[in-house]
C-alpha positions in Angstrom: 116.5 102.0 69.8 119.8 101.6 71.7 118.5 104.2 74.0 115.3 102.6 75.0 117.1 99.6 75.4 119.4 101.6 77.9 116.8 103.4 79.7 114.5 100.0 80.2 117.1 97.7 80.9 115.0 94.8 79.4 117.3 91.6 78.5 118.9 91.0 75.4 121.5 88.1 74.1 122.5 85.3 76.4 124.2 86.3 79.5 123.7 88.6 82.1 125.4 89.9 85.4 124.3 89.8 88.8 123.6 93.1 90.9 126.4 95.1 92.4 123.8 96.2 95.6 125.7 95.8 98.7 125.4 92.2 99.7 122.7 92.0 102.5 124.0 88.5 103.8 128.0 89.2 103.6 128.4 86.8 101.3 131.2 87.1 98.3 129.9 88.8 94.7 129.3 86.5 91.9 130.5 86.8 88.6 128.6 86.9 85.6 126.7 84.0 85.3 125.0 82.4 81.9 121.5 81.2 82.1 122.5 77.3 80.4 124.8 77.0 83.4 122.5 78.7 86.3 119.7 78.1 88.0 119.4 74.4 88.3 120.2 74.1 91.9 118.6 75.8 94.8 121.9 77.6 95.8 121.9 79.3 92.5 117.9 80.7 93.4 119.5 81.9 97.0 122.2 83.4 95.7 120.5 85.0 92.6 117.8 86.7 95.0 120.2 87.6 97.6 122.4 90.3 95.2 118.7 91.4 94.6 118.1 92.7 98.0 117.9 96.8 97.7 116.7 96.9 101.4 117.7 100.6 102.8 120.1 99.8 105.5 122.7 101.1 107.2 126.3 101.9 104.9 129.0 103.8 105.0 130.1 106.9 106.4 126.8 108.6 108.0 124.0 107.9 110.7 122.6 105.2 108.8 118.9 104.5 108.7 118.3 107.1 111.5 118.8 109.9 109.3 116.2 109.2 106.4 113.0 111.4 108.2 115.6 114.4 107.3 113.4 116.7 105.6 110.4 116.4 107.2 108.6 118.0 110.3 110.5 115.0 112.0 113.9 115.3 112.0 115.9 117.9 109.8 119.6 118.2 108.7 121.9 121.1 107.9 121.1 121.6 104.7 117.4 121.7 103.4 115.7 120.0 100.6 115.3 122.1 97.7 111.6 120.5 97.1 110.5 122.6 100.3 111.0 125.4 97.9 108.4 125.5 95.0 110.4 126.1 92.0 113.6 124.8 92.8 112.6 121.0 92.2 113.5 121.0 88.4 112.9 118.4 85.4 115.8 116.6 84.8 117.1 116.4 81.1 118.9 112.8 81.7 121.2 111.5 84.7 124.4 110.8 84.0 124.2 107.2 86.3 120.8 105.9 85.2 121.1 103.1 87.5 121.6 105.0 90.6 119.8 108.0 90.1 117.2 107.9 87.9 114.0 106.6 89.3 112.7 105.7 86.2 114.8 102.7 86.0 113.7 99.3 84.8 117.0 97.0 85.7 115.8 95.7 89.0 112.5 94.7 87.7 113.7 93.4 84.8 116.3 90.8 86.1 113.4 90.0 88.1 111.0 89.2 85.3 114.4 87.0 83.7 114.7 84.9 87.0 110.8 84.0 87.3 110.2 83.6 83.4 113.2 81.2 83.5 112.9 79.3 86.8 109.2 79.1 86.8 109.2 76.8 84.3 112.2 75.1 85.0 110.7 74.3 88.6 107.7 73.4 87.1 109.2 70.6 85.2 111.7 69.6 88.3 114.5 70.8 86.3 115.9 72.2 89.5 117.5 70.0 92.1 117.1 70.9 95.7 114.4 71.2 98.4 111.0 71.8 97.3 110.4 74.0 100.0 113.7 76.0 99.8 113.3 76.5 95.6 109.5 77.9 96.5 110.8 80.4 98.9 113.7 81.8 97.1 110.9 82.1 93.8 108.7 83.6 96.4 111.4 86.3 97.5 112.1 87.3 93.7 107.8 87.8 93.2 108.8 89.7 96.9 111.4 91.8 95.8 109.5 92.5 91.9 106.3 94.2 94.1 108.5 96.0 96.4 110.6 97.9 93.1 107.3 98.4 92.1 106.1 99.8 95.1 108.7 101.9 95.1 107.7 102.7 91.6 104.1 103.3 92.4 104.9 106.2 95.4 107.4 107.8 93.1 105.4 107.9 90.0 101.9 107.2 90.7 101.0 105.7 87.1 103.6 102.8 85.9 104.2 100.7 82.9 104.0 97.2 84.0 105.9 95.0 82.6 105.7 90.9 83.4 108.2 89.6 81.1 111.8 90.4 79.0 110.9 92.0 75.8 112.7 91.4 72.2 115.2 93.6 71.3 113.0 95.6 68.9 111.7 99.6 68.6 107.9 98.9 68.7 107.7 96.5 71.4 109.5 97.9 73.8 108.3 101.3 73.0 104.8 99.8 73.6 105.7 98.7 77.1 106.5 101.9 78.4 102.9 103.3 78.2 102.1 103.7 81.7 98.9 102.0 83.6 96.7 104.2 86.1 98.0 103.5 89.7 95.5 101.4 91.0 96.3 98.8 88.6 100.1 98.6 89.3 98.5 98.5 93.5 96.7 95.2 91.8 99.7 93.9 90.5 101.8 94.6 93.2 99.6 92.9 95.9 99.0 90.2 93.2 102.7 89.2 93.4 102.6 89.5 97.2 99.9 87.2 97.6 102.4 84.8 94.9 105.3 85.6 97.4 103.6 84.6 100.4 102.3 81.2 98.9 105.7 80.4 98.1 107.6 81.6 101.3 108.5 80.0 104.6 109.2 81.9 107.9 111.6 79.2 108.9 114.2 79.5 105.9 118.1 79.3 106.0 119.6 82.7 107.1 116.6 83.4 109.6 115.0 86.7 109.2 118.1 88.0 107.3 116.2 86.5 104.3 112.8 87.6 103.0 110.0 85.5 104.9 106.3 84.9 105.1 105.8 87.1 107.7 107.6 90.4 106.0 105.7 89.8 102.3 102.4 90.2 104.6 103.7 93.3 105.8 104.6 94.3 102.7 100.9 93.7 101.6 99.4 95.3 104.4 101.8 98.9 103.6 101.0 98.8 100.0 97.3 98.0 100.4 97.1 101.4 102.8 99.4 103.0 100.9 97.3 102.9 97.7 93.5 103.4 99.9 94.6 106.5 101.5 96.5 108.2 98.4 92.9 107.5 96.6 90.7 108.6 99.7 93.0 112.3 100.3 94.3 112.9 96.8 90.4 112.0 95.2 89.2 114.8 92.9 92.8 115.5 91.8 94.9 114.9 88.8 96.9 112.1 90.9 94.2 109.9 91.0 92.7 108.2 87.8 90.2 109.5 85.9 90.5 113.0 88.5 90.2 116.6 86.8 93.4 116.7 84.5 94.5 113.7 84.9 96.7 113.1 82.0 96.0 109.2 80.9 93.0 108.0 78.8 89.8 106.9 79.9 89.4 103.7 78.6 92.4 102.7 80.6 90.3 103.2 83.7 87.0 101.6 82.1 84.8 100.1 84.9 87.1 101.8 87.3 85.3 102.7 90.6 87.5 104.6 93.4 85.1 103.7 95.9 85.2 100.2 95.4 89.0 100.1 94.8 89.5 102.3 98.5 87.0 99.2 99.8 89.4 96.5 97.8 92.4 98.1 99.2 91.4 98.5 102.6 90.2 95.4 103.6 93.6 94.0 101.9 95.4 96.2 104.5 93.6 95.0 107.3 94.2 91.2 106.7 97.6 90.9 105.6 98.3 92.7 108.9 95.8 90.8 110.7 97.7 87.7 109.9 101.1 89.0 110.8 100.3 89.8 114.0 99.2 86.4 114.9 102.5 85.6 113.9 104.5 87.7 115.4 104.6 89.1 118.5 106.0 93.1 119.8 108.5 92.8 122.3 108.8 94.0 126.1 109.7 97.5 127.2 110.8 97.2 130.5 111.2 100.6 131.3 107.2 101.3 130.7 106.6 101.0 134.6 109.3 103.1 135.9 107.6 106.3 137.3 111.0 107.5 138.5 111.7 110.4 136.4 115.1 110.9 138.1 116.5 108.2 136.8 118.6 109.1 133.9 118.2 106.9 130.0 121.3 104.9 130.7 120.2 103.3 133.7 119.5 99.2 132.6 116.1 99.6 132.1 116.2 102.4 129.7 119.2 100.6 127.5 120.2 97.0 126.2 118.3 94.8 128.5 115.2 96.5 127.2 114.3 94.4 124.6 112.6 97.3 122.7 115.0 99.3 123.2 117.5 96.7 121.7 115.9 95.5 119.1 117.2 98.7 116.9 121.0 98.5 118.1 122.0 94.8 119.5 124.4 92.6 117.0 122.2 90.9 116.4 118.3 90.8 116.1 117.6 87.5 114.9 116.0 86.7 119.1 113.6 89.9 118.6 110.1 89.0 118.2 109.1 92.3 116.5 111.5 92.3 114.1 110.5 90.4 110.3 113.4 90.9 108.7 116.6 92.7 109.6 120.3 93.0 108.1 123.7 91.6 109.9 127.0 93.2 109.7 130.4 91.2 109.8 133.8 92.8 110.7 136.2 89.8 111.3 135.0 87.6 108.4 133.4 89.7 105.8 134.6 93.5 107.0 131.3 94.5 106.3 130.6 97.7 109.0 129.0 100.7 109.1 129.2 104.0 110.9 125.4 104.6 112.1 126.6 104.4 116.2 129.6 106.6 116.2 127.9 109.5 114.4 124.4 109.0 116.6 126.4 109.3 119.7 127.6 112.8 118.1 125.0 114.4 116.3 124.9 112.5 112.9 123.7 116.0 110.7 120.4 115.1 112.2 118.0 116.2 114.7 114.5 115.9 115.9 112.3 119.0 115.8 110.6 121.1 118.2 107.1 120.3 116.7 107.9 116.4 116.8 108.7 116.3 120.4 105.9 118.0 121.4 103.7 115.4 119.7 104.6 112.9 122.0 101.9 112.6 125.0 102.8 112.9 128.6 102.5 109.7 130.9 98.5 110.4 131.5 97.7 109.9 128.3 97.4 113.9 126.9 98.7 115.9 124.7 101.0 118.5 126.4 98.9 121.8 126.0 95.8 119.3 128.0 98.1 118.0 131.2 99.8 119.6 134.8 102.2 117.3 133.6 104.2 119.0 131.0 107.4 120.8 132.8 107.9 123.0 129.6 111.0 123.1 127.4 113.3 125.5 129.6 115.8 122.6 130.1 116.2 119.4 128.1 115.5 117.3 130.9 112.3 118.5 131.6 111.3 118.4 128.7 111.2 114.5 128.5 109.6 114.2 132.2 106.7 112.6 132.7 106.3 111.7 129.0 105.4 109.4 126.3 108.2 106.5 126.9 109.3 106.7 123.3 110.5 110.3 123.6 112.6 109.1 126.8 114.0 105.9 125.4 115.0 107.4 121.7 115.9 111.3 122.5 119.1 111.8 124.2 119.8 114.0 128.0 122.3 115.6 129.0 125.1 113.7 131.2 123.7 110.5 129.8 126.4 107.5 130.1 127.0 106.4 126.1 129.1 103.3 126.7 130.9 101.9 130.2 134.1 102.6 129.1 136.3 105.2 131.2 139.3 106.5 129.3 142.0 108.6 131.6 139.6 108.6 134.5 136.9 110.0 132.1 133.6 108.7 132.0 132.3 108.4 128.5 129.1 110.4 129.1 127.0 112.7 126.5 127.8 116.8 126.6 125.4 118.7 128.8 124.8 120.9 125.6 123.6 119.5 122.1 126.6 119.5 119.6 125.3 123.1 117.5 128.4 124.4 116.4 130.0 121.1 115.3 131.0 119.8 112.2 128.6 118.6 109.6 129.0 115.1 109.8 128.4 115.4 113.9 126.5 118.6 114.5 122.8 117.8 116.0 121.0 120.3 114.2 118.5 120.9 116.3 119.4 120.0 119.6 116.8 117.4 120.1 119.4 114.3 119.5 118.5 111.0 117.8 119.2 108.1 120.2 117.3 105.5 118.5 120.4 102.6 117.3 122.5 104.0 119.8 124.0 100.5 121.6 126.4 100.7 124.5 129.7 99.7 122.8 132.6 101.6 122.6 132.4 103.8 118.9 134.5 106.5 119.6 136.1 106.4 116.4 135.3 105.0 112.9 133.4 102.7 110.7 133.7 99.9 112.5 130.2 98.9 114.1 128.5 95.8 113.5 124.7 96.6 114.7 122.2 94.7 113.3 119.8 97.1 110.9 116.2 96.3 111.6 114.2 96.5 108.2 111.0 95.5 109.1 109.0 95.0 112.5 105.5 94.0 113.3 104.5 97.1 115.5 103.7 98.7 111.7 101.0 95.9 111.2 99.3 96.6 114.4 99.5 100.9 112.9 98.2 99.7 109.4 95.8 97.9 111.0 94.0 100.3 113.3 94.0 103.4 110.2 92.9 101.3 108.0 89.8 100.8 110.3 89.4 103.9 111.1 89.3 104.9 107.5 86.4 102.1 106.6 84.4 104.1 109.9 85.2 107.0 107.7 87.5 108.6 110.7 84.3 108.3 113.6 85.5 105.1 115.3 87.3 101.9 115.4 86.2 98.4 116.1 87.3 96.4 119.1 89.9 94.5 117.7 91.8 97.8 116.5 91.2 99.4 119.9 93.0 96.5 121.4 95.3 96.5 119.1 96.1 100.5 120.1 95.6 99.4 123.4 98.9 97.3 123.0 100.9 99.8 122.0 99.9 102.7 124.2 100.3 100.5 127.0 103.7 99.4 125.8 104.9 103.3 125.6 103.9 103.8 129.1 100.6 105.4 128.4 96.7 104.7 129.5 95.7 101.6 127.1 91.9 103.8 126.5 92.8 105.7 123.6 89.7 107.5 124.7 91.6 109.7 127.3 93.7 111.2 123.9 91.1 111.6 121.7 88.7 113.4 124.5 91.5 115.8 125.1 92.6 116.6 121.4 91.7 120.0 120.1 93.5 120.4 116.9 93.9 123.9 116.9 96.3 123.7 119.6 98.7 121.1 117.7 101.4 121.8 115.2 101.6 118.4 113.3 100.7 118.5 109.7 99.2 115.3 109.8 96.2 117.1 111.5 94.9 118.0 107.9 94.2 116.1 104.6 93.5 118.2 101.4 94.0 121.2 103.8 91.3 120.2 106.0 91.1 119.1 109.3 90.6 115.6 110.3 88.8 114.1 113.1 90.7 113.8 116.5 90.3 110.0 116.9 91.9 110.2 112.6 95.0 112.4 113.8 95.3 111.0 117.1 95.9 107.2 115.3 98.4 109.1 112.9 100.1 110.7 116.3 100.2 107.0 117.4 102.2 106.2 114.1 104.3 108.9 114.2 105.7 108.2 117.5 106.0 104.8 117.4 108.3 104.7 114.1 110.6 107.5 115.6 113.3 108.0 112.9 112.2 104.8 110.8 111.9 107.0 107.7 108.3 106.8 106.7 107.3 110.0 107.5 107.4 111.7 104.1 105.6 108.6 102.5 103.0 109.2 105.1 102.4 112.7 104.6 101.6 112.2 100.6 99.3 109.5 100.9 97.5 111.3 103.6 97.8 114.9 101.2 98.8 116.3 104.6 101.5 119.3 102.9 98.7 121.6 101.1 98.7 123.7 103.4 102.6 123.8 104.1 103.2 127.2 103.6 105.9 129.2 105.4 106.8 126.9 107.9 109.7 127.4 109.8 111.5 124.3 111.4 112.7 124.5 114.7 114.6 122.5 117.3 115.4 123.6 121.1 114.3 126.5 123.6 118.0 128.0 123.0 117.6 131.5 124.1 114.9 131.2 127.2 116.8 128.6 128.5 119.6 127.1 130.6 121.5 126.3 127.0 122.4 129.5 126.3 124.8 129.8 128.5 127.3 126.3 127.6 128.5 127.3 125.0 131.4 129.0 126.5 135.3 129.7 125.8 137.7 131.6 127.3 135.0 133.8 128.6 133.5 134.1 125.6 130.5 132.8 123.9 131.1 130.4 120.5 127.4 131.2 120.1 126.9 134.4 117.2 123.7 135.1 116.4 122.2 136.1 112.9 122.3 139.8 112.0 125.8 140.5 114.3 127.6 142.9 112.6 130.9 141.8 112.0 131.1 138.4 112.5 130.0 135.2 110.9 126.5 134.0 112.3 126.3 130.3 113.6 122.7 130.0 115.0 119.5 132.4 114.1 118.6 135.2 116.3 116.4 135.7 119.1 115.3 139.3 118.1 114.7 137.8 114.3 113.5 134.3 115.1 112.5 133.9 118.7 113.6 131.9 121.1 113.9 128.2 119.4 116.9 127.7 117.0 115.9 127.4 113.8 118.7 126.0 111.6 117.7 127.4 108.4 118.0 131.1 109.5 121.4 131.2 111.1 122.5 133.0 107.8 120.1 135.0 106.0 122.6 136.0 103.2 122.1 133.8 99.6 119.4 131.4 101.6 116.3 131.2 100.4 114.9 129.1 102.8 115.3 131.8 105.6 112.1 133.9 104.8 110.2 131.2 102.8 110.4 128.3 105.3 109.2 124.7 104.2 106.6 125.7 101.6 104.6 123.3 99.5 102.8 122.6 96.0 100.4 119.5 94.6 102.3 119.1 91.9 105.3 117.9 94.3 103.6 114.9 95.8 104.4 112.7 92.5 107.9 112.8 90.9 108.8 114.1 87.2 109.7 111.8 84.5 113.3 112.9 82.6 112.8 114.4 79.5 115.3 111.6 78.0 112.5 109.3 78.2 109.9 111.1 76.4 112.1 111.4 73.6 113.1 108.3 72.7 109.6 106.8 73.0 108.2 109.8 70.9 107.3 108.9 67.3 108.4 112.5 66.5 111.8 113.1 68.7 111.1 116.8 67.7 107.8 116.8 69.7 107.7 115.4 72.9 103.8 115.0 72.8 103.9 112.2 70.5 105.6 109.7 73.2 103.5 107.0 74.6 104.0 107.9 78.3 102.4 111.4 79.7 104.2 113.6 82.5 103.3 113.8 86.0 100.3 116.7 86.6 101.8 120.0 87.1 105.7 118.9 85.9 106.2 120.5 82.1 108.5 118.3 79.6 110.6 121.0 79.3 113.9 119.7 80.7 115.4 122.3 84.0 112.1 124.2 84.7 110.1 123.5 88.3 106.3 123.1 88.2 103.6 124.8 85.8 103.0 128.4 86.6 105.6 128.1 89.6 108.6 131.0 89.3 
């Protein structure tokens, strides 16, 4: 019993402590707290919710947010993800740090279930002194923050137990709870709470949009709503969606259950909460969209921080930015709370964008690069971001490009004129495609010591849930007008013709490398792909890619796929990598000498990072490779066994593992070597 009690981290006795997250406001920890003496005032509701935040922001000792589309056809790192490689994913037996590791973890959402099951009430009967409005919206970011650890729950898992309350501290009732619910019912409760959370919340609120508001729990609506109508559109006919061929739960849990009418629910969901955010919030300027100049370098003033769409991802602060919902602040003087995102952007960060990513990006007339005149190839890195999509110029670094105005011993502080490959881990750009997004002007030469603001959420992914969604209710053949206008916006704002129509016309899928073009291994339409090539570009290194590419079941036919950053060996860059007349440069396969980048005669002429050494690296013939059962997370074997009426035999637990994982503890997926 002790275990269960561990592993779902439901309440029991008289006290309990707060969080140890890092504090999203710079405030001071509290202590622990007991509830006779807590949560009679409104400052105790901020405070309590605020140690709740588990936003993913920028901390510690690495490129921050800009990082997280590592392991994807986005961006890659220098080491590869061991789920590209069927077979290596394994069950887990237990973690040894339940509360950071294991996703199965129940202590968020159960501190959550204390505060509303004790302050409800409480408010209820004006037990609680303070503004009316201010107690609503601090109950309204705790029903916020329970449907986004369930959200969180319902990509990882699919299937969930949900639990609404603290339980007893007793065998059968919390081994009752854990039975999981099919996933469209935890995307029910999830937007149920939203729609709770946004009753309750203000978008005027002490701590501006450093604290949950109105606005961001209707974006968090829209997200989930699309989340859940696309996984059941793509994945349909599988065991990941309820009542599918081998799907493990029980069919009177989905009694009544219709997936067409649930993909109906779901999307209209989508398109309203992000309907209403948009009135509410408007995207900011780019004032570089009408420079035609393609001579002027990315640090002139229009390109940097007096673009306000360019700042809004690296100024101190964001709090004046339109776009952005919610965002976190940093503090060195008062609260010496920094981060280190800046300095290891500006030097490679273990991060990079790939070959297949930049040549997603459209050039200026509105086609794709294979279509146009106005591609001017990849030979050098500065043609490669002529004439193009303004995203790829704003958020890609050039060579020569002026980081901060500082000038140290005559010296200009300006980027290399070759991408950082042979560096360090920490600042190599592994690709040679470098990350720019977050990259302010100041002066980070050294250390954690930056204090950019972290943007969190931002409206532009309203008007992008919005338009899919309907194009998924024309079943991929069109859009209404309000979502072409809405596209409209966008293109327009990236420098591009606001008719969609010139994209779609000059799509031909064959010709493009993106795995988004398929869903369950077939093709899309062009208009489908083109609005997911408008969302891919648009959220440049926000770390939503992966999500994106389960729901849309866009990786069955991953197979082989070798990622790639720049032209290295038909190119100018070949060449600058030079010392004492030699070149650092060793390619794979040289006799004698340890490799540092693949081989032209092996791998062509782009680098590919994961072929530089072909000795003990399995990823160098296998590439990024891909299996269903992949798309949905295992569950430890630790927790089958203590809700198992039989410890001895695993099939008498309440809860069922994910299709295609085995509950046999450090083996991959079924039939998988």
């Amino acid at each position: 019993m002790k275990k269960i009690i561990q592993y779902l981290f439901l309440l029991a006795g008289g006290s309990f402590i707060l969080a140890s997250c890092n504090d999203f406001l710079d405030r001071e920890p509290l202590d622990s707290v007991t509830p006779d003496n807590f949560f009679f005032t409104e400052n105790d509701l901020a405070a309590y919710a605020v140690k709740h935040y588990n936003f993913t922001t920028h901390s510690g000792w690495d490129a921050g947010i800009w990082k997280n589309d590592n392991a994807t056809d986005n961006q890659a790192a220098i080491d590869y993800d061991n789920k590209w490689i069927p077979g290596q994913w394994k069950v887990a037996e237990s973690y040894s740090n339940p509360a950071s590791d294991d996703p199965w973890h129940f202590a968020a959402i159960r501190e959550a279930n204390y505060f509303l099951e004790t302050v409800v009430p409480r408010f209820e009967k004006g037990e609680i002194e303070g503004s009316e409005t201010n107690i609503k919206h601090y109950i309204g970011e705790m029903y916020f923050l329970r449907a986004k650890n369930y959200l969180s729950k319902l990509e990882t898992f699919g299937d969930f137990p949900i639990i609404k309350s603290t339980l007893p501290d007793e065998n059968e009732p919390l081994t009752t709870a854990s039975k999981r619910e099919p996933r469209y019912k935890v995307a029910h409760f999830i937007l149920e709470d939203l729609d709770k959370a946004i009753g309750l919340l203000t978008n005027n609120i002490s701590g501006g949009k450093n604290r949950i508001t109105k606005n961001a729990a209707l974006l968090l609506k829209s997200r989930a709503a699309l989340f859940e109508a696309s996984w059941l559109t793509y994945h349909r006919g599988t065991a990941l969606v309820p009542g599918g061929p081998g799907w493990p739960g029980k069919a009177e849990d989905i009694a009544g259950f219709s997936i067409d009418t649930e993909i109906t629910f779901f999307l209209k969901e989508a398109k309203a909460a992000a309907k209403e955010v948009i009135g509410n919030a408007a995207l900011v300027q780019n004032t570089a969209k009408d420079c035609i100049d393609e001579t002027v370098k990315t640090d002139d003033d229009k390109y940097k921080m007096s673009n306000p769409y360019f700042a809004q991802f690296s100024a101190n602060s964001l709090e004046g930015y339109s776009e952005v919902l919610l965002w976190r602040s940093y503090n060195q003087l008062e609260y010496n709370v920094v981060h280190s995102a800046p300095f290891y952007i500006r030097v490679g960060g273990n991060t990079g964008y790939t070959r297949h990513y930049v040549e997603s990006f459209l050039c200026r007339d509105g086609k794709p690069i294979y279509a146009t005149g106005q591609y001017k190839g990849d030979e050098s890195l500065l043609d490669v971001r002529k004439n193009r999509d303004l995203r790829l110029q704003l958020f890609m670094m050039t060579p020569g490009e002026t980081l901060s105005p500082i000038i140290m011993n005559g010296t200009p502080d300006v980027l290399e004129e070759a991408p950082s490959l042979l560096e360090i881990k920490e600042k190599r750009c592994v690709t040679g495609y470098q990350v720019r997004k977050g990259l302010s002007d100041n002066w980070y030469r050294d250390g954690n010591t930056a204090i950019e603001g972290c943007p969190v959420y931002r409206v532009a992914e309203a008007y992008l849930n919005y338009i899919e969604a309907d194009c998924m209710e024309h079943n991929g053949t069109s859009i209404g007008s309000e979502a072409a206008g809405y596209w409209g916006d966008l293109r327009e704002r990236a420098g591009l013709p606001r008719d969609y129509a010139v994209t779609v016309d000059n799509t031909d899928l064959s010709k493009e490398s993106d795995w988004a073009v398929y869903s369950a291994g077939k093709q899309v339409s062009p208009l489908l792909y083109d609005i997911r090539r408008e969302r891919r570009c648009e959220l440049v290194a926000e770390g939503l890619r992966m999500l994106d590419l389960k729901r849309w079941r866009a990786l069955d036919q991953v197979k082989n796929f070798v990622i790639q950053g720049v032209n290295l060996w038909e190119s100018d860059l070949k060449d600058m990598y030079m010392q004492d007349g030699k070149n650092l440069l060793v390619q794979e396969g040289t006799q004698g000498q340890t490799s540092n980048v693949s081989s032209y005669v092996n791998s062509g002429k782009y680098i590919c990072p994961y072929r530089a050494v072909k000795t003990n690296n399995l990823m160098y013939d296998a590439g990024y490779s891909w299996c269903e059962a992949h798309y949905l997370s295992p569950i430890a074997i630790t927790h089958f066994r203590i809700t198992a009426s039989n410890p001895n035999d695993l099939s008498t637990s309440i809860i069922y593992q994910n299709p295609g994982w085995p509950t046999v503890a450090n083996e991959g997926p079924v039939g998988i070597k």
